[in-house]
Structure formats: structure tokens, C-alpha cells
C-alpha positions in Angstrom: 15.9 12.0 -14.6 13.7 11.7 -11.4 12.0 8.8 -12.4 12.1 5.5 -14.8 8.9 4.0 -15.4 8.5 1.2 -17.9 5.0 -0.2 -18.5 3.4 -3.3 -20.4 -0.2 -2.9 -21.6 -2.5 -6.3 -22.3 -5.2 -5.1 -23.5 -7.0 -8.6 -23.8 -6.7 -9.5 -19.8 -7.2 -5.6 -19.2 -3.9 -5.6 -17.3 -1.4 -3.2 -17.3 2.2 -4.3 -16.0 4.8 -1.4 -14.8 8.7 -1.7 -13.7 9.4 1.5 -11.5 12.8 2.8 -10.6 13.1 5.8 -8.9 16.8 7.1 -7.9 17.8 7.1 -4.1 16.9 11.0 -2.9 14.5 11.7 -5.2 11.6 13.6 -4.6 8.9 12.4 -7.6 6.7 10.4 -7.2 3.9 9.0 -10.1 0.5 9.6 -10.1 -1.7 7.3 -13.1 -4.6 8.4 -15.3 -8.2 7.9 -13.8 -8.6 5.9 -16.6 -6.0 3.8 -15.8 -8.0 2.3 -12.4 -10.4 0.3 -14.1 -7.4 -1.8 -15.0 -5.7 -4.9 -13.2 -2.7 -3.4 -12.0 0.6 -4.4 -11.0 3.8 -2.0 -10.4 6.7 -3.6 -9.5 10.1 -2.0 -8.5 12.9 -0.8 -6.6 11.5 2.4 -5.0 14.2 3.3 -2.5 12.0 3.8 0.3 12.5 1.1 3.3 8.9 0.0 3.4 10.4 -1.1 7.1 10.7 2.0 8.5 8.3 4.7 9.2 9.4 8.1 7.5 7.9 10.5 5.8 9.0 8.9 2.7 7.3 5.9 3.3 4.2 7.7 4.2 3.9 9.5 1.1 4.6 6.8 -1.2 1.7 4.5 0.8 -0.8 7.4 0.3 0.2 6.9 -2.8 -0.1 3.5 -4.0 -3.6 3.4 -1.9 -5.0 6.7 -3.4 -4.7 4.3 -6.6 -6.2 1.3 -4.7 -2.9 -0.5 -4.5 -1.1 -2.7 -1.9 2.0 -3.3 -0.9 2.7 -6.8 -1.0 6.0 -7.2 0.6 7.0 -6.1 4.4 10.0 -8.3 4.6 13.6 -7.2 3.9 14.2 -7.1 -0.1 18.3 -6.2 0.4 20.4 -7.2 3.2 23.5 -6.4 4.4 26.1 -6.4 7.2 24.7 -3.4 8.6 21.1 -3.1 7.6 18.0 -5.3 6.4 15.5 -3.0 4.0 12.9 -3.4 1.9 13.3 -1.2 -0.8 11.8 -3.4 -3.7 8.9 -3.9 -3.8 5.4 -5.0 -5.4 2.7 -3.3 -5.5 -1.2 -4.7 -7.0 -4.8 -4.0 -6.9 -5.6 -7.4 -7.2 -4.8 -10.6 -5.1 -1.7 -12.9 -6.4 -2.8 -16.3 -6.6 0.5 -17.5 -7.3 2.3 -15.0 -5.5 3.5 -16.4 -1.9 4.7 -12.7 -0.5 8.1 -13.9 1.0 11.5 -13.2 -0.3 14.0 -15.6 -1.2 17.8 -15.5 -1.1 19.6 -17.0 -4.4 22.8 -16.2 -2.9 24.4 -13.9 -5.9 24.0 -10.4 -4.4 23.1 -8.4 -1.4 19.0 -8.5 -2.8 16.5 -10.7 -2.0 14.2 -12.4 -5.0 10.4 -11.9 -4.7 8.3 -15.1 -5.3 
């Protein structure tokens, strides 16, 4: 499989939630339904493209998520190790999180960073 995508549809708030994973290497990417933009939108996931680090990867996936009016929320590193920082995890919304502060936070059980 190239790509997982789980998705959560709330019709009432006309919000649609999605959980992407998509495998380190791969080449697919996901493109949405027109109709699908005149929703509140919110993908979240571990993409495993270093949002960090210009690359051709990174520059596909951000056509991407804008071509769909998205944003990136997160530019800090999601995973962190002796050797490298990345952000690889990320969330991505057409709409501004009230809540959401945009930093990462480190609960100290695994090489990844929490999202608040």
C-alpha cells in the first residue's frame, strides 16, 4: 500500500477530519474531491517529508496541500534524535486553530514530539 488515509466526516459542523500516513519512499501523494473544499478541513499525519528541509519532496507535497487551500501548521521539529531534528508529522488546515498553539511538546516516551 502507498498510502493510508483515514477520514472522519461531521456533517453538522461541515468538517471533515483525516489521519494520513504515507510510508517513507513513497511516491503517492492525495489529491481530494472539488467537492470536498467547501468543507472545514483538517489532515493530520505523519507524512515523511522533513517539512525542514527543502527537497523536492517537500515542494511537491506544499503545492499540494495549498492547491487545496491548506497550511502547514507546524515548522518545528516533530521527531528528534541524536543525529537529526525533523518534522515529519505534521498538521495541515484550511482554517485557523483557535485552540491550537503550533509548538511541539516533548512527553518524554519516545523519539516524537506531541503537537498541541
Amino acid at each position: 500500500m502507498e498510502i493510508e488515509i483515514a477520514a472522519a466526516k461531521i456533517p453538522k459542523l461541515n468538517m471533515m477530519a483525516l489521519s494520513v500516513y504515507r510510508p517513507p519512499g513513497s511516491m503517492s501523494t492525495f489529491l481530494f474531491p472539488g467537492w470536498i473544499m467547501s468543507w472545514i478541513l483538517c489532515v493530520a499525519g505523519d507524512l515523511n517529508v522533513n517539512m525542514m528541509m527543502d527537497s523536492s519532496a517537500k515542494r511537491k507535497i506544499t503545492n499540494l496541500i495549498r492547491s487545496h487551500g491548506l497550511q502547514c501548521l507546524f515548522t518545528e521539529p516533530t521527531r528528534v534524535t541524536i543525529t537529526s531534528s525533523t518534522c515529519i508529522d505534521n498538521i495541515f488546515a484550511n482554517f485557523k486553530f483557535g485552540a491550537c498553539f503550533e509548538e511541539t511538546i516533548d512527553p518524554h516516551i519516545s523519539n516524537y514530539k506531541a503537537q498541541k
